[in-house]
C-alpha positions, 0 to 999 in steps of 0.5 A: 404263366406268359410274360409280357414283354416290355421293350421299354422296361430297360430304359425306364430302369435306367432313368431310375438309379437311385432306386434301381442299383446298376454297379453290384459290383462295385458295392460288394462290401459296400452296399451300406453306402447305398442307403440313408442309415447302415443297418441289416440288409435282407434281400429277397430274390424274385421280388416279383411287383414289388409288393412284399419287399416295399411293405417289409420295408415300411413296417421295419425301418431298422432295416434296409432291404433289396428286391432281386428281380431277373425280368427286366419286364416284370422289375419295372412294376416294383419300380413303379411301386417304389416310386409311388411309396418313396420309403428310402430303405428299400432298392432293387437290382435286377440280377441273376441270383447266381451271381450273387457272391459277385456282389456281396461279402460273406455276412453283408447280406443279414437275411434271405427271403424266397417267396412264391419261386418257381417251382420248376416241377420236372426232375431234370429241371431240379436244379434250376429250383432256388432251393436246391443245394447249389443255390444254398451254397449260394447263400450261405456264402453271402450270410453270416454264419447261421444266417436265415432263408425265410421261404413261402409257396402254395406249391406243396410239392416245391415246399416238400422238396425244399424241406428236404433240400435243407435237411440234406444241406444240414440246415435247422429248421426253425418254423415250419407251417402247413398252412400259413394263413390259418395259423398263429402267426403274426405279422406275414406280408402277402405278395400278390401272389399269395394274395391271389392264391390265397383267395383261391383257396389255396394253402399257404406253406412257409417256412424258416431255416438256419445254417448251422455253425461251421466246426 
């Protein structure tokens, strides 16, 4: 999909601090500090518009939650959004997600949450995948010991390649659904795009995986 350049998008996030976090450095064992109440933090990265992070954080206020966006033009979107909800425990950085262990201590961060990433179809694009064993190394090294990535796409073969990404890796896999939408499960907030893929009548995969306990 083309992304529309917003030459604007820049400035707008600059005009935005208290929602837009712009030292992750400096907060690197310190992100409690950005926010109303100290509580867990769970991040999702490519936060998209903003949808599933800002409702997340409506429906759970014991929790503080940030969205990890790399387009400046598509971050704007998640600010507008936050602007219009105005819940304090939800912020958003506009970062590459392999620099996150500049910017958060081992265990800081409480969760991972993956959704719709790009699914980077070409074999010798593997590696640029958020489930690929570099990336997990990347969060394992941000979470507690077993610390969970909870991860959804409708791309079958992006979630086929994730399972066995985390089975290589030697993670447990906790919850596993083919099709997400027609399950038992409770309680899933939809991003716009599963929204849209959804009313497609595509299915929806998700899955939830755990490290394992080191020694």
């Amino acid at each position: 999909m083309r992304l529309r350049h917003k030459p604007w998008a820049k400035e707008k996030i600059e005009q935005y601090p208290q929602y837009v976090v712009s030292d992750p450095e400096g907060l690197k064992g310190k992100w409690s500090t950005v926010y109303e109440k100290n509580q867990p933090l769970h991040i999702e990265i490519g936060t998209g518009k903003g949808r599933f992070i800002t409702e997340m954080a409506k429906a759970n206020p014991s929790v503080n939650y940030l969205g990890i966006e790399l387009q400046e033009s598509v971050i704007v979107s998640a600010l507008d959004r936050l602007i219009e909800a105005e819940v304090p425990n939800v912020k958003l950085l506009n970062a590459n997600a392999v620099d996150l262990p500049q910017y958060f201590e081992k265990g800081e961060v409480s969760r991972v949450y993956l959704n719709f990433s790009d699914p980077w179809p070409k074999t010798r694009h593997a590696k640029r995948r958020l489930t690929y064993k570099t990336f997990l190394k990347i969060y394992e090294e941000i979470l507690p010991e077993q610390g969970e990535i909870h991860f959804k796409t409708d791309n079958q073969g992006l979630f086929e390649y994730s399972l066995m990404s985390f089975s290589e890796y030697g993670m447990l896999l906790k919850f596993v659904s083919l099709d997400l939408h027609n399950s038992l499960f409770e309680g899933n907030i939809m991003t716009e795009y599963e929204e849209k893929f959804s009313e497609r009548g595509n299915r929806i995969y998700r899955s939830e995986v755990q490290f394992q306990k080191k020694g």
